[in-house]
VOVEX-377074 format. One record per residue (C-alpha): residue in three letters; x, y negated, z; residue number from 1. Coordinates in nm, 3 decimals. Example, Ala and Ser with C-alpha at 12.3 -4.5 7.8 and 13.67 -1.06 7.14 Angstrom:
VOVEX-377074
<atom residu="ALA" xx="1.230" yy="0.450" zz="0.780" num="1"/>
<atom residu="SER" xx="1.367" yy="0.106" zz="0.714" num="2"/>
end
This chain:
VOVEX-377074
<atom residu="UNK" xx="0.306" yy="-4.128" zz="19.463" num="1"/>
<atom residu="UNK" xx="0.023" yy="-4.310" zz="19.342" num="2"/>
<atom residu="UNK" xx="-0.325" yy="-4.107" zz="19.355" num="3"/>
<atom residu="UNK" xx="-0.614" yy="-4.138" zz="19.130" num="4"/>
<atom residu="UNK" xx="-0.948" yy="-3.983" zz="19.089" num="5"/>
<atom residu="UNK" xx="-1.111" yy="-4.026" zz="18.756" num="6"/>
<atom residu="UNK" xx="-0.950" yy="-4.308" zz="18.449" num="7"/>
<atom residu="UNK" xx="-1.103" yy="-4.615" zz="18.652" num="8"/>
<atom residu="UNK" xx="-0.845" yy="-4.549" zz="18.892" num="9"/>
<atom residu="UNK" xx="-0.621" yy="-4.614" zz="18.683" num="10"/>
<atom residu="UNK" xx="-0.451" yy="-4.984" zz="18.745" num="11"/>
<atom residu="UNK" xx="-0.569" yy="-5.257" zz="18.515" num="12"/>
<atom residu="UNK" xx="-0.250" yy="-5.341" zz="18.276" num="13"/>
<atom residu="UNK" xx="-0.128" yy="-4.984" zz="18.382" num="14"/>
<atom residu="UNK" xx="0.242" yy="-4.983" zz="18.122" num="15"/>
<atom residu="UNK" xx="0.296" yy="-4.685" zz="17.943" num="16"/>
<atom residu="UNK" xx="0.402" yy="-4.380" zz="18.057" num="17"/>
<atom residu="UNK" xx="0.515" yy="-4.029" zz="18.045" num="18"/>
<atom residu="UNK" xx="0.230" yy="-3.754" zz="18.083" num="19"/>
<atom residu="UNK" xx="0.205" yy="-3.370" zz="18.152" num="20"/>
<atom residu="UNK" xx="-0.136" yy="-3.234" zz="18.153" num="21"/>
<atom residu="UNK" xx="-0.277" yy="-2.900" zz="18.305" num="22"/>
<atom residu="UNK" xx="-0.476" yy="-2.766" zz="18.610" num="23"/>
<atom residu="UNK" xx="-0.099" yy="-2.639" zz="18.784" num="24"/>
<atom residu="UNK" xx="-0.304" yy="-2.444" zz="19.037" num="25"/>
<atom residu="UNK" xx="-0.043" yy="-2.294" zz="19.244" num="26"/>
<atom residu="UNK" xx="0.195" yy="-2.507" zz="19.078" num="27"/>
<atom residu="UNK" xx="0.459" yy="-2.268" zz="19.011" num="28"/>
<atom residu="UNK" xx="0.777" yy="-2.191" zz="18.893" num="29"/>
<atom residu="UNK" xx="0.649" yy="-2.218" zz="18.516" num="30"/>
<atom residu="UNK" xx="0.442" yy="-2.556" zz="18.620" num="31"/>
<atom residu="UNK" xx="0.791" yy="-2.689" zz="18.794" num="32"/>
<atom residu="UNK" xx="0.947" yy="-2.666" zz="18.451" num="33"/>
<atom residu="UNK" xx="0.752" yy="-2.887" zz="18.296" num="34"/>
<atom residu="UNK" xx="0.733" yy="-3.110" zz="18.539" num="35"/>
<atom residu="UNK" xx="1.032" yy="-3.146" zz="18.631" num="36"/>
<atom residu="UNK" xx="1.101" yy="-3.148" zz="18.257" num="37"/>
<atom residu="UNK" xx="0.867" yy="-3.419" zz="18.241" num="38"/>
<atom residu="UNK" xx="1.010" yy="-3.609" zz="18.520" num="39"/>
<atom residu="UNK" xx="1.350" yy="-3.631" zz="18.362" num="40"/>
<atom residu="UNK" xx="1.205" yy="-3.797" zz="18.057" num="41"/>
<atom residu="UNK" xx="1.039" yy="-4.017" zz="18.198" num="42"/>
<atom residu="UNK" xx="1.371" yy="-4.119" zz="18.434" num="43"/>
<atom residu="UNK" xx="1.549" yy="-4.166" zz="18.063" num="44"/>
<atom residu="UNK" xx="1.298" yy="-4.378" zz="17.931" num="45"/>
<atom residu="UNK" xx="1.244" yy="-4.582" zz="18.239" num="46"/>
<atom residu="UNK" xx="0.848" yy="-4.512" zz="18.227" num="47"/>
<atom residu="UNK" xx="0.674" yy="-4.363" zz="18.539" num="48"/>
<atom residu="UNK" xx="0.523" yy="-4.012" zz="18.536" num="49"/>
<atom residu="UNK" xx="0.195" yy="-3.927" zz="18.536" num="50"/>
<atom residu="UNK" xx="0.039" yy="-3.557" zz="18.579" num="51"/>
<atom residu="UNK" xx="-0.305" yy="-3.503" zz="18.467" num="52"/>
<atom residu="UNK" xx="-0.531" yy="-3.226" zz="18.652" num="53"/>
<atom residu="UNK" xx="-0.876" yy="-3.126" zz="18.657" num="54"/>
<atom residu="UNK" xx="-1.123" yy="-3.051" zz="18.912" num="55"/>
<atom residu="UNK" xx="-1.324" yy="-2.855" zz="18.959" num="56"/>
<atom residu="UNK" xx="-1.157" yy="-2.600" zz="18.780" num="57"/>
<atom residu="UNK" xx="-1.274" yy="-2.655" zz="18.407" num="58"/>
<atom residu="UNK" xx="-1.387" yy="-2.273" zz="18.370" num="59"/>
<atom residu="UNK" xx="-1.637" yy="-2.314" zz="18.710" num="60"/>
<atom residu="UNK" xx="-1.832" yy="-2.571" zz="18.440" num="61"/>
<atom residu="UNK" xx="-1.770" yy="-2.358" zz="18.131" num="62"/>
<atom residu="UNK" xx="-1.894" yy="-2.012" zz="18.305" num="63"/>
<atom residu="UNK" xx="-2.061" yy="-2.097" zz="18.615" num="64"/>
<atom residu="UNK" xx="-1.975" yy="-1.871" zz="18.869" num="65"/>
<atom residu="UNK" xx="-1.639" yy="-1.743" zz="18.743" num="66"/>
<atom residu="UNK" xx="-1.436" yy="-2.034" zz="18.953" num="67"/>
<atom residu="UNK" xx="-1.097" yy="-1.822" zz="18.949" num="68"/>
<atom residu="UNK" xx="-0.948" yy="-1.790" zz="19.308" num="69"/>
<atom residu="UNK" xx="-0.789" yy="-2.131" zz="19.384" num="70"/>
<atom residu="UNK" xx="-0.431" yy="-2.085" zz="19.504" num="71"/>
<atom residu="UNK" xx="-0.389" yy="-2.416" zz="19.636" num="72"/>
<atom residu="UNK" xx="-0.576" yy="-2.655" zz="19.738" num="73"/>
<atom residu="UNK" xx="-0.630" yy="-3.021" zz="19.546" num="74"/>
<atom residu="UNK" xx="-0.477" yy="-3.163" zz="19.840" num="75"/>
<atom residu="UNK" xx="-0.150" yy="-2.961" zz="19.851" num="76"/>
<atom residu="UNK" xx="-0.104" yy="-2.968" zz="19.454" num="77"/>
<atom residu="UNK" xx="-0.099" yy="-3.320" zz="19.490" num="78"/>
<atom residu="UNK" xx="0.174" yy="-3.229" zz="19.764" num="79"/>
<atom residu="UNK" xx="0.357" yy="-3.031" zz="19.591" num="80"/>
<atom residu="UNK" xx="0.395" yy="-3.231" zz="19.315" num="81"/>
<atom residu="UNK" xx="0.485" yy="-3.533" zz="19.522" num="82"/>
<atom residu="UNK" xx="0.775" yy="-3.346" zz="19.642" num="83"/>
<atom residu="UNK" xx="0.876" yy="-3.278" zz="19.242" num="84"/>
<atom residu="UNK" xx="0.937" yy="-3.661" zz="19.155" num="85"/>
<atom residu="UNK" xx="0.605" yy="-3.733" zz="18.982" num="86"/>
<atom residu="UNK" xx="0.456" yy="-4.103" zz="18.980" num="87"/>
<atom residu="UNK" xx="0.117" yy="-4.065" zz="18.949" num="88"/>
<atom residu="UNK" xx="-0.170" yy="-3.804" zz="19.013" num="89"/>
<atom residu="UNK" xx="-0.438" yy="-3.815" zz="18.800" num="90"/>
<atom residu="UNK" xx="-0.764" yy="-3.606" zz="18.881" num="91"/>
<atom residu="UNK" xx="-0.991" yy="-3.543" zz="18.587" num="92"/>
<atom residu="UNK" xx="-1.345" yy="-3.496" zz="18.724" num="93"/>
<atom residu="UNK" xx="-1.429" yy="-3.222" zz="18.514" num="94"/>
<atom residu="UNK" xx="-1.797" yy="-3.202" zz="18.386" num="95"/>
<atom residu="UNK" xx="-1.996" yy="-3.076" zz="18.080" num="96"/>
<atom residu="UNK" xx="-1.936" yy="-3.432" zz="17.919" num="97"/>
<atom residu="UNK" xx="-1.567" yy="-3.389" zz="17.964" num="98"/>
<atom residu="UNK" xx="-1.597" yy="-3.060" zz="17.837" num="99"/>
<atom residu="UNK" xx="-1.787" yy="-3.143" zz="17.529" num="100"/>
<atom residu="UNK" xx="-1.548" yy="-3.390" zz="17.418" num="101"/>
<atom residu="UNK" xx="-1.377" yy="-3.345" zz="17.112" num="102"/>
<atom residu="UNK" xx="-1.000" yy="-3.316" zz="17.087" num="103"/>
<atom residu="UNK" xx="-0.895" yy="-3.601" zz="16.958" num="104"/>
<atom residu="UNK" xx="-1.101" yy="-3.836" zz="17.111" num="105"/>
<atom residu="UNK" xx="-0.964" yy="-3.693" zz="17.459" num="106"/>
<atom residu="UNK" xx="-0.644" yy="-3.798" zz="17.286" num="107"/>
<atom residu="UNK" xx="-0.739" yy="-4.146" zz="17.194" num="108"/>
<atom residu="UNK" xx="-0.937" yy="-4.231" zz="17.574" num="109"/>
<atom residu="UNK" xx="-0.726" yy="-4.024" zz="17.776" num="110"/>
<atom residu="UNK" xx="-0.393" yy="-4.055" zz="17.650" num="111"/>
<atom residu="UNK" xx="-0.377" yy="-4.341" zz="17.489" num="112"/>
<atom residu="UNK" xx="-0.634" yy="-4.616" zz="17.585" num="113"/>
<atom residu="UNK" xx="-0.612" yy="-4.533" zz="17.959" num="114"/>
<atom residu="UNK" xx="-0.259" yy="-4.373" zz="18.021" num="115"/>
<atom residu="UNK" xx="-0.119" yy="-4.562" zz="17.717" num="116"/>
<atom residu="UNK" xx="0.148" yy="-4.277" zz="17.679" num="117"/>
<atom residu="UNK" xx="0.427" yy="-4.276" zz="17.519" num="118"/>
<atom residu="UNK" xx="0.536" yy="-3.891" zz="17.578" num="119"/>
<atom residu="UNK" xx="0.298" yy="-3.605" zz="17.662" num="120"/>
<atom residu="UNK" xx="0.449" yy="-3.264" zz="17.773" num="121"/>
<atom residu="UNK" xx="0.276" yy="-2.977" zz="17.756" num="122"/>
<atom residu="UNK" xx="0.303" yy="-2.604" zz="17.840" num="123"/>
<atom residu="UNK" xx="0.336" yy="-2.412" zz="17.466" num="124"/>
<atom residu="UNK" xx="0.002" yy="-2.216" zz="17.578" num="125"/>
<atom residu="UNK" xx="-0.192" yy="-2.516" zz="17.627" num="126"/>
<atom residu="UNK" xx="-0.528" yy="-2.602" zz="17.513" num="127"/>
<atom residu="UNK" xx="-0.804" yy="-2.867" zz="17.533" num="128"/>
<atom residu="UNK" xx="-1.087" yy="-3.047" zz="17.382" num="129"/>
<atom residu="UNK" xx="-1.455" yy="-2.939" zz="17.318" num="130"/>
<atom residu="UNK" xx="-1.396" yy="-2.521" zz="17.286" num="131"/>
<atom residu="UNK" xx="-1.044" yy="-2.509" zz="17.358" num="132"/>
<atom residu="UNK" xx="-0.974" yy="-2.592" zz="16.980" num="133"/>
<atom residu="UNK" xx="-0.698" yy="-2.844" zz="17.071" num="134"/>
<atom residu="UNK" xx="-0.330" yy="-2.685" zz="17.118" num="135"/>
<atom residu="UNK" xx="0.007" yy="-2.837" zz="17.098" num="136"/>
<atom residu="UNK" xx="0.060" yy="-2.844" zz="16.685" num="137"/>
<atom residu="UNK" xx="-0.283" yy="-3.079" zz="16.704" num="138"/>
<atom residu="UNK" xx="-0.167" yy="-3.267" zz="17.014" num="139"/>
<atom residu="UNK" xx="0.152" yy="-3.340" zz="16.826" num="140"/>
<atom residu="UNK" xx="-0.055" yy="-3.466" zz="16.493" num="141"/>
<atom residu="UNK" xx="-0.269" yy="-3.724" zz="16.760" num="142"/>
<atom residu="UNK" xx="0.061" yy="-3.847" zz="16.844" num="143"/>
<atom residu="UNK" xx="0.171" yy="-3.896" zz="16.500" num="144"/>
<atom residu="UNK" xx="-0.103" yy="-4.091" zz="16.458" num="145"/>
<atom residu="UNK" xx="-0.111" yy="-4.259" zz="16.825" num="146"/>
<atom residu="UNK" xx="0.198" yy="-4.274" zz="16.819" num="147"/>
<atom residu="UNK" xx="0.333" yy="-4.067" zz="17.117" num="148"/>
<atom residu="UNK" xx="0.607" yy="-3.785" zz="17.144" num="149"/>
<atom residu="UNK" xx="0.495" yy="-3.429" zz="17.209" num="150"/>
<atom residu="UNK" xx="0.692" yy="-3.189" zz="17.336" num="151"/>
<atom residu="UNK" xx="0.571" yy="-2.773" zz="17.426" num="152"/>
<atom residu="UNK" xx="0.785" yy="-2.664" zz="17.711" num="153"/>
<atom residu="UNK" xx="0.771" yy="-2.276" zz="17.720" num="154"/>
<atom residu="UNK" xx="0.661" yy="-2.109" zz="18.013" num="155"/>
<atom residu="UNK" xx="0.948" yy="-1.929" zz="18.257" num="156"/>
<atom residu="UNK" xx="0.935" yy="-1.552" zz="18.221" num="157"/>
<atom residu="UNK" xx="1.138" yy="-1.293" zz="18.511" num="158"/>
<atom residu="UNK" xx="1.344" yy="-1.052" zz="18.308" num="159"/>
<atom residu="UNK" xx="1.392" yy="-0.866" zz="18.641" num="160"/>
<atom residu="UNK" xx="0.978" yy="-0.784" zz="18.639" num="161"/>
<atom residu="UNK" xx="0.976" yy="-0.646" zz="18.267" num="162"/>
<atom residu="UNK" xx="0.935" yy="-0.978" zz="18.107" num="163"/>
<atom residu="UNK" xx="0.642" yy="-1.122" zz="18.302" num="164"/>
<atom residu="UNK" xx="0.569" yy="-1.495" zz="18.266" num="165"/>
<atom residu="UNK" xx="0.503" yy="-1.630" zz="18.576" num="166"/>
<atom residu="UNK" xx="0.115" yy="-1.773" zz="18.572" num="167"/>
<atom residu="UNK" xx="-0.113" yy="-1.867" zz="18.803" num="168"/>
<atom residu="UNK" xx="-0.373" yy="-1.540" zz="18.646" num="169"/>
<atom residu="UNK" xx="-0.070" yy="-1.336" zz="18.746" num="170"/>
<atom residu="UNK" xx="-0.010" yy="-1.468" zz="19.077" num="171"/>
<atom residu="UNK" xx="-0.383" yy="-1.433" zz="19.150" num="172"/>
<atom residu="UNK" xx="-0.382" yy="-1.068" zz="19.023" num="173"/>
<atom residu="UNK" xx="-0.047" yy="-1.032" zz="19.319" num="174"/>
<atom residu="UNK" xx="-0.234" yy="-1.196" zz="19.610" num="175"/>
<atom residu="UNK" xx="-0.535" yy="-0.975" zz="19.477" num="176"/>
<atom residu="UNK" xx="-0.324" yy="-0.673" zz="19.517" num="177"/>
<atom residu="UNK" xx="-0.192" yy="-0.749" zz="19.883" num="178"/>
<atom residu="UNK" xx="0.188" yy="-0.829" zz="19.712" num="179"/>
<atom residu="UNK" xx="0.239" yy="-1.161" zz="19.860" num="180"/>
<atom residu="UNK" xx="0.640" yy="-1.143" zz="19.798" num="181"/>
<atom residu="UNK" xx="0.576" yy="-1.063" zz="19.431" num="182"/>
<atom residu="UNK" xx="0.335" yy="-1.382" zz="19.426" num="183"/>
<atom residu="UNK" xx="0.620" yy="-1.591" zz="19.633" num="184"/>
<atom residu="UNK" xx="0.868" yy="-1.533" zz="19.415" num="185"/>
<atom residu="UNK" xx="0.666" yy="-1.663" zz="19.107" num="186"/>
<atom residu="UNK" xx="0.572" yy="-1.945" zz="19.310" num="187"/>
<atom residu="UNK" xx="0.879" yy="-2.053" zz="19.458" num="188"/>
<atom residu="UNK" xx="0.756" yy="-2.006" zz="19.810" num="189"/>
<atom residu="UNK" xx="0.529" yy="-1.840" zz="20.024" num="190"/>
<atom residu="UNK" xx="0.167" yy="-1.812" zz="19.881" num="191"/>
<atom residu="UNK" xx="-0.052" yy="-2.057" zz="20.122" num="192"/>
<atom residu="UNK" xx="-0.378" yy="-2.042" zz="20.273" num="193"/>
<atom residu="UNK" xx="-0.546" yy="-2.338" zz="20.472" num="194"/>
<atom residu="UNK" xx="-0.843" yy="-2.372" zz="20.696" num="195"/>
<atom residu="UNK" xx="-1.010" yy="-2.465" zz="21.029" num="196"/>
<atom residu="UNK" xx="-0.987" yy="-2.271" zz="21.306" num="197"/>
<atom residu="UNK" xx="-1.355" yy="-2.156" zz="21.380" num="198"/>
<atom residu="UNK" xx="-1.472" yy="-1.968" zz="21.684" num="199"/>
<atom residu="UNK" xx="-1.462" yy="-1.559" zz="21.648" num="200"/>
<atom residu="UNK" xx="-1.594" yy="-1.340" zz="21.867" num="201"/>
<atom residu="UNK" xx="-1.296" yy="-1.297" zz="22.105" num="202"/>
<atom residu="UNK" xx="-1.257" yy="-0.941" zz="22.081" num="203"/>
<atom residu="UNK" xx="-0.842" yy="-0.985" zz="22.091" num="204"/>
<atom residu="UNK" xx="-0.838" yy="-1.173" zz="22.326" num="205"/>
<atom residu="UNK" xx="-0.998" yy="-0.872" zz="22.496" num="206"/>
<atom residu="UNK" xx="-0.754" yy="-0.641" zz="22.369" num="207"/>
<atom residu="UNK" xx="-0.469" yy="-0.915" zz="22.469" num="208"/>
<atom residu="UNK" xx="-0.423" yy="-1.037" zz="22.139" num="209"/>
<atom residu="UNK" xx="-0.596" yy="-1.365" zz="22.109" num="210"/>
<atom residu="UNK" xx="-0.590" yy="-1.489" zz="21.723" num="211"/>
<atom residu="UNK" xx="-0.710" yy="-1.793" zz="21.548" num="212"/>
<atom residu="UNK" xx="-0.998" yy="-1.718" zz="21.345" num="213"/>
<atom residu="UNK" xx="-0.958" yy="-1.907" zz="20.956" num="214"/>
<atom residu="UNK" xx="-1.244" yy="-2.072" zz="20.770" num="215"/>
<atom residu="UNK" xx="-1.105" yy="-2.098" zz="20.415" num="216"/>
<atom residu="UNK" xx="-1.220" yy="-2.330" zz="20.138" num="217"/>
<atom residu="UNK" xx="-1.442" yy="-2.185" zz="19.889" num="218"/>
<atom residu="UNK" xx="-1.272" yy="-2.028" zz="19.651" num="219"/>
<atom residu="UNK" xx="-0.930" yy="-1.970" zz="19.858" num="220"/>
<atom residu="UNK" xx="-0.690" yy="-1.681" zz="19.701" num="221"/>
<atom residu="UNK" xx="-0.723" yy="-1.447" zz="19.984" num="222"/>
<atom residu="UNK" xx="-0.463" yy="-1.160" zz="19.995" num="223"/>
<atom residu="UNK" xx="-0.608" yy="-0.817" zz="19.992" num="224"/>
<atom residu="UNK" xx="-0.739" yy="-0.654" zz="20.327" num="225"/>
<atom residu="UNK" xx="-0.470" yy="-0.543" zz="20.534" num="226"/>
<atom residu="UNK" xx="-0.178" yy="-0.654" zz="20.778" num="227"/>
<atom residu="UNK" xx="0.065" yy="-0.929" zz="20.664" num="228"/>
<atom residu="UNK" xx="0.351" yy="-1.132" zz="20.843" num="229"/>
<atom residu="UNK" xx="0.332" yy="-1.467" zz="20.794" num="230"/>
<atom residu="UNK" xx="0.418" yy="-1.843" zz="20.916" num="231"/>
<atom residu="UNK" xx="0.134" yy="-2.042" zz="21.105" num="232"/>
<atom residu="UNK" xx="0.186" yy="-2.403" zz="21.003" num="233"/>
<atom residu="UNK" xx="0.048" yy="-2.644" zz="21.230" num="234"/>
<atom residu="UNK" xx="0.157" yy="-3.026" zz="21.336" num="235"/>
<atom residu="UNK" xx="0.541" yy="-2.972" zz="21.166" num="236"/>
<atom residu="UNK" xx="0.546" yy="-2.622" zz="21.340" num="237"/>
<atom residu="UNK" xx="0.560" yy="-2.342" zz="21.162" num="238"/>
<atom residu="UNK" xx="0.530" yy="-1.992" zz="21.382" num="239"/>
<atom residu="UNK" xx="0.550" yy="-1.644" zz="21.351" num="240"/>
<atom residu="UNK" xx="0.197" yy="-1.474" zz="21.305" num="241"/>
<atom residu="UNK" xx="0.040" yy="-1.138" zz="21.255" num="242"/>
<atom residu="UNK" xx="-0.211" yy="-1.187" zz="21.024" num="243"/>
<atom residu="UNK" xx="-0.508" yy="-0.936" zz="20.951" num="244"/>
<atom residu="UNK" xx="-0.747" yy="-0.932" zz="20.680" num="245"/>
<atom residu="UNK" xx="-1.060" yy="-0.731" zz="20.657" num="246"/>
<atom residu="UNK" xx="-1.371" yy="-0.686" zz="20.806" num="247"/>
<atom residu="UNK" xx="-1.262" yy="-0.468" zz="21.158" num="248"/>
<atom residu="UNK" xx="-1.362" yy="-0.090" zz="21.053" num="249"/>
<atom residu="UNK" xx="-1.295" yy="-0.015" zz="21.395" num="250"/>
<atom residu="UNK" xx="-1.568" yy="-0.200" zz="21.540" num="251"/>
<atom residu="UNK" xx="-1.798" yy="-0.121" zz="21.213" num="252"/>
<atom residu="UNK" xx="-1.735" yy="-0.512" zz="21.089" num="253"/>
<atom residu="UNK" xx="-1.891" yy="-0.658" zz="20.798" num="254"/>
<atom residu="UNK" xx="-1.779" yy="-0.991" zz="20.747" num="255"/>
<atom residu="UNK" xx="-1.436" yy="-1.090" zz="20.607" num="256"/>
<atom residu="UNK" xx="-1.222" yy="-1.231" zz="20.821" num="257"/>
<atom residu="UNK" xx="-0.842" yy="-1.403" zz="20.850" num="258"/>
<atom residu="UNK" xx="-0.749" yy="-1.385" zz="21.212" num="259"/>
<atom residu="UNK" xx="-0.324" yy="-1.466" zz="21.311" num="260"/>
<atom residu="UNK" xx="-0.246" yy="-1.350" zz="21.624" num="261"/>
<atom residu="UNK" xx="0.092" yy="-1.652" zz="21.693" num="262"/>
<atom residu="UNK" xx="0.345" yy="-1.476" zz="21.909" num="263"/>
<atom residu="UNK" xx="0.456" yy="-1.647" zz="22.217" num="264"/>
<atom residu="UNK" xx="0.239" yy="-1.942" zz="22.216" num="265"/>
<atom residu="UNK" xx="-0.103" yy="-1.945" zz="22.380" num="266"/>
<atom residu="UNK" xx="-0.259" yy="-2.220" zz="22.281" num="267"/>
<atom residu="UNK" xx="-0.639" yy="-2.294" zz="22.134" num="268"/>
<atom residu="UNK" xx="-0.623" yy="-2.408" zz="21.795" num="269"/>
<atom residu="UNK" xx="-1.011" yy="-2.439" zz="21.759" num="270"/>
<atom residu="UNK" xx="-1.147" yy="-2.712" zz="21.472" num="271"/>
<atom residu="UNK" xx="-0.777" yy="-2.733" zz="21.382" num="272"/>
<atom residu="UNK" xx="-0.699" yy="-2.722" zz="20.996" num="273"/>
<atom residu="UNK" xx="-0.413" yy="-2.516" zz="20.997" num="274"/>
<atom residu="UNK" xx="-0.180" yy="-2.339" zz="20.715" num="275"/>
<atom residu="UNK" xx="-0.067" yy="-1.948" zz="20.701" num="276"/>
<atom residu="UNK" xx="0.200" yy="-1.923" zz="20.501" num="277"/>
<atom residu="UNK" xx="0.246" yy="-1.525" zz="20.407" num="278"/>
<atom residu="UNK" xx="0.593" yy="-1.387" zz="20.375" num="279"/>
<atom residu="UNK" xx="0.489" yy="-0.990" zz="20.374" num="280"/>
<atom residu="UNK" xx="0.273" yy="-0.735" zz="20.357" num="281"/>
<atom residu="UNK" xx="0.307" yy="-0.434" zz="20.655" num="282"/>
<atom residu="UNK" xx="0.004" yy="-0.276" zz="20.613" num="283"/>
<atom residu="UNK" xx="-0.282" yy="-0.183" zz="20.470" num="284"/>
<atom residu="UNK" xx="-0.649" yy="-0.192" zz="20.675" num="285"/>
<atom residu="UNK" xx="-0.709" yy="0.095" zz="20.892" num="286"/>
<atom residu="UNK" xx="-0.991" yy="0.245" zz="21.116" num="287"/>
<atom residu="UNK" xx="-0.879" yy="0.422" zz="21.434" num="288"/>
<atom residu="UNK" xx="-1.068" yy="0.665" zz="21.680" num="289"/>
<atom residu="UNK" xx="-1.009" yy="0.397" zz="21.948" num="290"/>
<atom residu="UNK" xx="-0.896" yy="0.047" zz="22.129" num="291"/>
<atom residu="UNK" xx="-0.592" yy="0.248" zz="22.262" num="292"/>
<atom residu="UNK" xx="-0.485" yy="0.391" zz="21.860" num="293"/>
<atom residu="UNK" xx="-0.560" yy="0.024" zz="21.771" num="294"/>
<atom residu="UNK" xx="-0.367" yy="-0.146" zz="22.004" num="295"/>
<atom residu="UNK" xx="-0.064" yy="0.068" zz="21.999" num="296"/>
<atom residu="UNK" xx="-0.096" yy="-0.043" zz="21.626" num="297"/>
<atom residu="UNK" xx="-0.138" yy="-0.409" zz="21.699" num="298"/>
<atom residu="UNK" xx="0.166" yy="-0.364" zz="21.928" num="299"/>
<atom residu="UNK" xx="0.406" yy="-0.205" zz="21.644" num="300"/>
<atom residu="UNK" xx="0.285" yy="-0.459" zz="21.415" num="301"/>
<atom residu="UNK" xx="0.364" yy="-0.752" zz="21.628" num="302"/>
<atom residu="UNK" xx="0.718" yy="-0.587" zz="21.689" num="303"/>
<atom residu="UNK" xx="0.742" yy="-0.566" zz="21.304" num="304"/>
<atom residu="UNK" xx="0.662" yy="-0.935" zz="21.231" num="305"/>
<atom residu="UNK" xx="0.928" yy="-1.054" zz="21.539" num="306"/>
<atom residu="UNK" xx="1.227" yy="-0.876" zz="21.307" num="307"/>
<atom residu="UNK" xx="1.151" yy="-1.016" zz="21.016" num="308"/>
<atom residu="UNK" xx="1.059" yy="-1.382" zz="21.136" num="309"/>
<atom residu="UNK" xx="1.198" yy="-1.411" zz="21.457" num="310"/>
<atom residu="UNK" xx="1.577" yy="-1.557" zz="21.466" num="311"/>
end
């Protein structure tokens, strides 16, 4: 898959094309429909695919300081969508001139003098343009007039959950919770969270549970505070790990940390950018009277992540 960062990435004599536009953070099961959608119609008209994202994320230059959690990182959304068939990745450096442009004209420069496309696919809630006024009834009147087909692909919803439609605010608003299998299932997977391994203060080791201490990117989607099984991916490996969130009451801590204790291996991990991959929640954070209460603890949570990841 080709990879570009800003329009003069974009090949000289680049043909036209098939485009999807959106910032797919977590791209999920709704963002998989319409690329995928996307994908196909670009196979039947023999154009290549091109997805068009944004970073940062355009509300982090709209409201400064409200960058929504990021459930996956620019990176692995390029990965991900790789792995769905796409062509081309386009990031959008977004900034206030990119913000302030009007509708149509991202139309005309994006989509049609740069990307020269010949379908755009959107999702039916999407916006764009200089104060959101663009939407997919105007989109379609640009390609009247560009002359390019637009299609609004609607949005998957889960009957099962009382008619919620899967979305990366409602996946956030899951991992914000602590319900990580609620948040994989609207994914499509487990809900990831990268990192390099950083040097902690050793206290399990001490207590004969030595964990990898996680320095997330800015921004990361960080479940709630609390005890979680999960999968520590590292060099095509992916291992069975306690994971615990919080900020140690027991020792009166006050910074936030993600520490995975790997069962069975016993190995040092430090300034390695590693994955955790969480499959459940087991607990919430607690404060015990003592290393003894807290180790029996650490020992029944260990035991509890071996049956449910452990073959």
């Amino acid at each position: 898959m080709l990879r570009w960062r800003g329009l003069d990435d974009v090949p000289t004599g680049w043909g036209r094309s098939v485009v999807t536009i959106g910032v797919f953070d977590g791209v999920h099961r709704g963002h998989q429909k319409l690329i995928g959608r996307a994908v196909a119609v670009a196979a039947a008209r023999g154009l290549p695919s091109v997805l068009v994202t944004f970073d940062p994320h355009p509300t982090e230059v709209i409201r400064p300081g409200h960058h929504p959690a990021q459930l996956t990182t620019l990176t692995r959304r390029a990965d991900l969508v790789a792995e769905l068939g796409v062509d081309a990745f386009c990031v959008l450096p977004f900034n206030s001139e990119l913000a302030r442009m009007p509708a149509d004209e991202f139309a005309h420069q994006v989509l049609v003098e740069r990307l020269h496309a010949a379908a755009v696919l959107v999702g039916t809630n999407f916006t764009f343009g200089h104060g959101a006024r663009g939407d997919v009834e105007s989109l379609a009147q640009f390609g009247r007039r560009f002359g390019f087909l637009t299609e609004g692909v609607e949005l998957i919803t889960d009957n099962a959950a009382n008619g919620i439609t899967f979305s990366s605010t409602y996946i956030r608003s899951c991992i914000d919770g602590g319900d990580v299998q609620a948040a994989a299932d609207a994914l499509g997977r487990p809900h990831r969270v990268e990192g390099v391994v950083v040097r902690g203060d050793q206290r399990g080791r001490q207590l004969g549970y030595p964990t990898a201490n996680l320095a997330p990117p800015p921004y990361a989607a960080i479940p709630a505070d609390g005890v979680y099984a999960a999968r520590f991916v590292h060099g095509g490996r992916q291992l069975p790990a306690a994971v615990s969130i919080g900020t140690n009451p027991t020792f009166s801590g006050r910074q936030r940390t993600v520490e995975a204790y790997i069962l069975d291996v016993r190995e040092d991990f430090y300034g390695h950018h590693v994955a955790l991959d969480f499959v459940a929640r087991l607990r919430g954070q607690l404060r015990f009277d003592g290393v003894p209460a807290l180790v029996e603890q650490m020992d029944r949570d260990v035991e509890a992540v071996r049956e449910l990841l452990v073959d």
